[in-house]
Backbone bond lengths (Angstrom), bond angles and torsions (degrees), N, CA, C in turn:
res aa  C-N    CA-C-N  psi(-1)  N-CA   C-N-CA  omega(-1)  CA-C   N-CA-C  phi
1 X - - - 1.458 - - 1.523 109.22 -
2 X 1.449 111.94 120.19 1.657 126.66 178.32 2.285 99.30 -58.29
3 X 1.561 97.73 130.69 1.206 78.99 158.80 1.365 116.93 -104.45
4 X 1.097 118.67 174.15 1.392 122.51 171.28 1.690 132.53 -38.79
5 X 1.101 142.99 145.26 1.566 130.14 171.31 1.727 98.37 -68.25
6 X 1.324 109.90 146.16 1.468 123.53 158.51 1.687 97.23 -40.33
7 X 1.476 135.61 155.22 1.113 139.30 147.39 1.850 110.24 -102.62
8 X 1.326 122.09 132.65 1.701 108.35 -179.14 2.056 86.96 -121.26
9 X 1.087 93.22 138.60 1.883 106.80 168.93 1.275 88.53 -119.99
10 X 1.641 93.85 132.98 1.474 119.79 179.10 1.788 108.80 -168.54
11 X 0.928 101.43 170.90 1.453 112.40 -176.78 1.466 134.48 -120.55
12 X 1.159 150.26 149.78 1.162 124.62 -165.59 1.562 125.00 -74.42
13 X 1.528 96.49 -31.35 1.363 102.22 -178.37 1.744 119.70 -96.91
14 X 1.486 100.06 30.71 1.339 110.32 175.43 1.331 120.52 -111.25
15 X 1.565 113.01 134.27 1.792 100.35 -157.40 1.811 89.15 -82.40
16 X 0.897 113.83 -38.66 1.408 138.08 -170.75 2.154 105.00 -30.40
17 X 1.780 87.63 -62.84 1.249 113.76 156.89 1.952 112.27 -31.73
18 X 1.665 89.30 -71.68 1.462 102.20 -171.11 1.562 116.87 -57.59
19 X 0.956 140.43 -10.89 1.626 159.76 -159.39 1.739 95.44 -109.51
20 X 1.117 117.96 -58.61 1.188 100.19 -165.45 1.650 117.54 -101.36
21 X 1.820 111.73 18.44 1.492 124.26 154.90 1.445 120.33 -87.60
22 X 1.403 98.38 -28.14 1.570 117.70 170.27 1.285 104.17 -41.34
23 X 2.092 102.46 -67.34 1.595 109.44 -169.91 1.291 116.03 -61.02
24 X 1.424 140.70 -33.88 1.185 145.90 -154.06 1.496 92.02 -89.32
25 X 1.560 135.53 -43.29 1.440 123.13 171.77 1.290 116.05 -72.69
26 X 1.632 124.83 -20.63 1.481 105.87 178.13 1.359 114.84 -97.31
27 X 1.466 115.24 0.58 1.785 127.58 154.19 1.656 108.75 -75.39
28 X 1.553 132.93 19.49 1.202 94.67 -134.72 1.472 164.43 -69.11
29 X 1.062 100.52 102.07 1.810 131.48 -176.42 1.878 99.23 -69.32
30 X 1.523 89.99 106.23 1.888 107.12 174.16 1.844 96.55 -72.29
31 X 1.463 104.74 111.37 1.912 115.69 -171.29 1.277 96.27 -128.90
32 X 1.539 128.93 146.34 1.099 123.97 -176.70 1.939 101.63 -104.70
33 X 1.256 126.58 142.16 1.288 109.76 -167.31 1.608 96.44 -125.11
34 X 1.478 111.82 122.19 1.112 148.92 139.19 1.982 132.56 -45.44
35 X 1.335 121.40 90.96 1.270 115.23 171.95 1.192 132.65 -95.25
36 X 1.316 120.01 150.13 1.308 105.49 -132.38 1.661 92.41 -148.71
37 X 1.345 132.55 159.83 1.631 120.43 -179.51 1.340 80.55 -156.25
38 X 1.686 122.55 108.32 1.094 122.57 -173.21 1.365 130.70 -92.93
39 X 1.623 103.89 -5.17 1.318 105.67 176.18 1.722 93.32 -90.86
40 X 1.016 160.99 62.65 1.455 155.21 -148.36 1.426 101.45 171.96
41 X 1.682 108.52 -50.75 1.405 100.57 -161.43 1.679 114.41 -90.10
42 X 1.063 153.84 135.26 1.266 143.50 -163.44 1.703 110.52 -92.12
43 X 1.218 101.61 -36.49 1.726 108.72 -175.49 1.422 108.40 -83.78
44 X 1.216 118.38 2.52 1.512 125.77 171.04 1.753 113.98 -61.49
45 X 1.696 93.37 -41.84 1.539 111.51 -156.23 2.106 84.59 -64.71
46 X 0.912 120.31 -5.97 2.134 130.96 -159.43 1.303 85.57 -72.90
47 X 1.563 106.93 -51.22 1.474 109.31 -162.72 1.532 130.54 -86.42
48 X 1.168 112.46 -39.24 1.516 142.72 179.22 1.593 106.57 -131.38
49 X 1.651 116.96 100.45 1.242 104.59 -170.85 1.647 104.89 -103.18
50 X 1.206 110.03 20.69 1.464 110.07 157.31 1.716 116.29 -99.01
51 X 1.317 114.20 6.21 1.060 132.34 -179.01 1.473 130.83 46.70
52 X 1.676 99.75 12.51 1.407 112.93 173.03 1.537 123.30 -55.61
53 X 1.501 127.24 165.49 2.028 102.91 159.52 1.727 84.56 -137.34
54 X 1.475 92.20 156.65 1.425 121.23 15.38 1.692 115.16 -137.31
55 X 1.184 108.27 176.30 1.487 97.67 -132.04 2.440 79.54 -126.27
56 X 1.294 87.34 128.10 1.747 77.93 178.86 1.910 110.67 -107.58
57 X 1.243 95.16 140.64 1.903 74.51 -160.54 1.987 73.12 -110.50
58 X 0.971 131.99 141.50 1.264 146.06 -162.97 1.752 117.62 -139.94
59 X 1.474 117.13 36.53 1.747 119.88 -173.88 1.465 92.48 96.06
60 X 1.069 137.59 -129.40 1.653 151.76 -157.21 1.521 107.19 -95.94
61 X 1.460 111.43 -0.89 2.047 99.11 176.60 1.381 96.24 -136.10
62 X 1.148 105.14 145.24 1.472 133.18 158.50 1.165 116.32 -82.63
63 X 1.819 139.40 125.71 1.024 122.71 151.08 1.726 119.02 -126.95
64 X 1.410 102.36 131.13 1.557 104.77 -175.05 1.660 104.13 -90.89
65 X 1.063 128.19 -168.01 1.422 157.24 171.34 1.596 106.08 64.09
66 X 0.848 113.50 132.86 1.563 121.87 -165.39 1.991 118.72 -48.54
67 X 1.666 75.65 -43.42 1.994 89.53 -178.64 1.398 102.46 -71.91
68 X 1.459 126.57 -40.26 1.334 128.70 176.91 1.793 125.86 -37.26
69 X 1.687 80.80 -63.56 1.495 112.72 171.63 1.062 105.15 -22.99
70 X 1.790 102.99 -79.73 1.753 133.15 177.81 1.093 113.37 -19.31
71 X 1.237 117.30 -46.28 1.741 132.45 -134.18 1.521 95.60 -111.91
72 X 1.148 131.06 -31.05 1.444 138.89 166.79 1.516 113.80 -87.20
73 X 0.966 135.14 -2.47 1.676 163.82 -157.63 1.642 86.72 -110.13
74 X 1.526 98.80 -66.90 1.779 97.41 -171.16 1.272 124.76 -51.11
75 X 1.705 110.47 -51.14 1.304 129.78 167.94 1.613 125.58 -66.55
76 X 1.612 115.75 -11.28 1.735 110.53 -175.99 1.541 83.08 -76.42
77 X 1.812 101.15 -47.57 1.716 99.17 -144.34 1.862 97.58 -111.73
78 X 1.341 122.16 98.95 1.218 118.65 174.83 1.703 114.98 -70.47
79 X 1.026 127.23 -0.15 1.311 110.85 156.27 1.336 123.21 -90.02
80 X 1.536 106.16 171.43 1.089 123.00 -175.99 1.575 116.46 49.44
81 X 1.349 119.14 57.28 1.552 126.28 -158.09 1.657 103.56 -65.20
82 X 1.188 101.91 161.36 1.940 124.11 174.33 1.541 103.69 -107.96
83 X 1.484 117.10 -22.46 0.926 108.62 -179.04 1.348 119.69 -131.23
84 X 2.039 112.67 133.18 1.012 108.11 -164.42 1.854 122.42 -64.41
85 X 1.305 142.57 161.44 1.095 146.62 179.58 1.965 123.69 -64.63
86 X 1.327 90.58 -26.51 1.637 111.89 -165.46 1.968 99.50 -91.58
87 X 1.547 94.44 97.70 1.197 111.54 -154.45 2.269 111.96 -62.18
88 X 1.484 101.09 1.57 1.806 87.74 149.54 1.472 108.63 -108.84
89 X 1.425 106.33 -33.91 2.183 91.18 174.65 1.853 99.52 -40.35
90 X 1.518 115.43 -57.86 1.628 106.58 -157.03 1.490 96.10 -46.33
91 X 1.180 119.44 -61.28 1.754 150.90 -165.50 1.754 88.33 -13.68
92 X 1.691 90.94 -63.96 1.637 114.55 -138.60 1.575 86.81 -75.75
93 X 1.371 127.15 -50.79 1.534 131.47 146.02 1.178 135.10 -10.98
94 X 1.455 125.43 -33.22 1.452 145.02 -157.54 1.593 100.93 -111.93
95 X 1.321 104.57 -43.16 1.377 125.27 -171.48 1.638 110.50 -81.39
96 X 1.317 99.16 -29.45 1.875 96.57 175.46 1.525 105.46 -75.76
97 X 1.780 102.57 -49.07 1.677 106.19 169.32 1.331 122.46 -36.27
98 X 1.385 106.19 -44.98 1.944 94.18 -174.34 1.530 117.59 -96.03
99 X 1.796 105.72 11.86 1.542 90.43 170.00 1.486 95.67 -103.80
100 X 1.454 133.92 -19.90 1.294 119.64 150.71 1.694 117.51 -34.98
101 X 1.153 108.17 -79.76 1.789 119.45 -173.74 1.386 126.97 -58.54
102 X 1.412 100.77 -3.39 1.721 108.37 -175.58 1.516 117.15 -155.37
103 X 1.463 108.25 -0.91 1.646 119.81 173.25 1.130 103.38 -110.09
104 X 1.564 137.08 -60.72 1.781 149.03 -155.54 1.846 95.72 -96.64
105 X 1.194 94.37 -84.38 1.554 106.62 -157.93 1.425 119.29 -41.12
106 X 1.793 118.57 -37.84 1.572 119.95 -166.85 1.399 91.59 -60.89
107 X 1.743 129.37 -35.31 1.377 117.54 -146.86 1.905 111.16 -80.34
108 X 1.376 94.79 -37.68 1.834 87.38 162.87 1.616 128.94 -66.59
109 X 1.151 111.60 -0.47 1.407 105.43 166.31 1.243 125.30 -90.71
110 X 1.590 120.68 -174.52 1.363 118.42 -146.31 1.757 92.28 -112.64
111 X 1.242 125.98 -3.29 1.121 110.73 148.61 1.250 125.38 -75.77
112 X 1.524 134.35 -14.02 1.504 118.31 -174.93 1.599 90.55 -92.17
113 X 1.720 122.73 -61.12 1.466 137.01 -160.33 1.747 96.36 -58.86
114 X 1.663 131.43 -45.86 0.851 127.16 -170.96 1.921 117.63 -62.52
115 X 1.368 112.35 -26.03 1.242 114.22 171.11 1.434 120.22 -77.44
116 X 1.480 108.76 -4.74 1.871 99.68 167.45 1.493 106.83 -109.43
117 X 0.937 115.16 40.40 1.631 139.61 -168.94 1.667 94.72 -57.99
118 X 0.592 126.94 80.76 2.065 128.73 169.57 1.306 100.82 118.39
119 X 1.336 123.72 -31.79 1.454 116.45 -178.79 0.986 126.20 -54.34
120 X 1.337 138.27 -18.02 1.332 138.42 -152.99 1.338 96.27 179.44
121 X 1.676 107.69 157.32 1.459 112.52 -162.53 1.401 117.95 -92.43
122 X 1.270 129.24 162.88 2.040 114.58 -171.25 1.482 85.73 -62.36
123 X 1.453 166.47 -10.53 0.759 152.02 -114.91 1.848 98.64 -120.05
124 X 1.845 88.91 -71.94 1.503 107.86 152.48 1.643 123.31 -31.90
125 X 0.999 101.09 -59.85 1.990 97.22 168.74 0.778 123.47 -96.47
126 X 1.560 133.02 33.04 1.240 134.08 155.57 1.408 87.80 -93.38
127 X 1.347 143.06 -55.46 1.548 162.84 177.52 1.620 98.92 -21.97
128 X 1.352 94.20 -64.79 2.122 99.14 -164.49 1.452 95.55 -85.13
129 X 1.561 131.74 -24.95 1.193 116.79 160.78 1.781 133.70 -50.78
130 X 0.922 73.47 -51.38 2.162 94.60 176.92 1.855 98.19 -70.16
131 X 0.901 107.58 -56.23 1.901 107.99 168.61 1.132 102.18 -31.67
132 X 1.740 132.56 -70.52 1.655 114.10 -160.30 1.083 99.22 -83.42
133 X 1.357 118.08 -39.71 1.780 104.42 -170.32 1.562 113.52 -37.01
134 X 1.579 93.97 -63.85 1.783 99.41 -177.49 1.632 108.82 -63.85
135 X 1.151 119.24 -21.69 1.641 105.01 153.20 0.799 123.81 -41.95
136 X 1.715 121.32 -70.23 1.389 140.22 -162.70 1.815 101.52 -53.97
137 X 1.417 113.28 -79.49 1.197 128.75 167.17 1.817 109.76 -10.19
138 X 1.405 114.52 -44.63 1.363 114.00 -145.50 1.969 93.79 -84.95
139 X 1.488 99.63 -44.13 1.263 127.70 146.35 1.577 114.13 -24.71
140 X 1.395 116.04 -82.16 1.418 106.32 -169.05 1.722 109.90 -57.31
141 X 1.342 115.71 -54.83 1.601 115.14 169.88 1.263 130.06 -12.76
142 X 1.736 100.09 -62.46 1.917 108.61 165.89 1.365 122.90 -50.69
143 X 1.653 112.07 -36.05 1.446 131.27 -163.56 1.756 96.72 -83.93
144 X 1.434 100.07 -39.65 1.798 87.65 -176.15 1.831 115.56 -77.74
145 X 1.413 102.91 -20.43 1.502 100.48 -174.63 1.719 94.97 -70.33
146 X 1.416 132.60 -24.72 1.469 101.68 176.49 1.021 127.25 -108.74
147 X 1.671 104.37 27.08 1.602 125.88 166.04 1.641 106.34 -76.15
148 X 1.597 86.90 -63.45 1.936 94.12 167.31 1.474 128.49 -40.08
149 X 1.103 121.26 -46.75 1.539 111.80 -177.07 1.372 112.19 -64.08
C-alpha cells in the first residue's frame, strides 16, 4: 500500500516556507506543496492553529516550525543528512539554526512589525529591525568561524 506524499503549506513570501522546501529537495522526499495565506484562509487555522507556516501534515502528524520540520525531515529520511555527525559541528549547527528561527527571522514578520502598527513610524521599525538582524548576523559569523576549523 502507496502512502501518501508529505503535504508542506507554505507561502511564497515566507523564508520559513523556503528553508524547509530546500530540506525536503535535498532529502529528496516527493511532497506535494500547498499555498496557503493564513491570515485570509480560515481552514488553515484546522491545521496549524497557531496559524503560523509552514506547517507539514505528513499521514496522522502535523508539524509546524521550520527547525522542527527540519529536524523530523532528518530523522523520517536518514539519507542524504543536513546534519553533520560530529556531535559539536551538529551542536554549533543547531545553535546557528535557532538564532536564525527565533533571534533574526521572527522580527521581519508581520506578526512582530504588525503589532506596532501606528505606534511607531516604518522608520522606527525598520531601526529595531536592522538592530537584531545585524546582531544575529554578527552572532552567526563567530559561530561559523568554529564550524570552519
Amino acid at each position: 500500500m502507496a502512502t501518501a506524499k508529505p503535504i508542506l503549506y507554505g507561502a511564497w513570501i515566507s523564508s520559513c516556507s523556503h528553508r524547509v522546501r530546500i530540506a525536503l529537495n535535498l532529502k529528496g522526499v516527493d511532497y506535494e506543496y500547498k499555498s496557503v495565506n493564513p491570515r485570509t484562509d480560515p481552514d488553515y487555522e484546522k491545521i496549524n492553529p497557531i496559524k503560523y507556516i509552514p506547517a507539514l501534515v505528513d499521514g496522522d502528524i502535523v508539524v509546524s516550525d521550520s527547525l522542527a520540520i527540519s529536524l523530523y525531515l532528518e530523522d523520517k529520511y536518514p539519507a542524504h543528512p543536513l546534519l553533520p555527525k560530529d556531535l559539536k559541528r551538529k551542536a554549533l549547527n543547531l545553535q546557528i539554526a535557532n538564532i536564525v528561527c527565533s533571534s533574526i527571522q521572527p522580527l521581519q514578520g508581520y506578526a512582530v512589525i504588525g503589532l506596532h502598527e501606528g505606534s511607531m513610524s516604518f522608520d522606527q521599525g525598520l531601526q529595531i529591525v536592522q538592530h537584531y538582524i545585524d546582531k544575529g548576523f554578527r552572532g552567526l559569523i563567530s559561530y561559523h568561524l568554529f564550524i570552519v576549523k
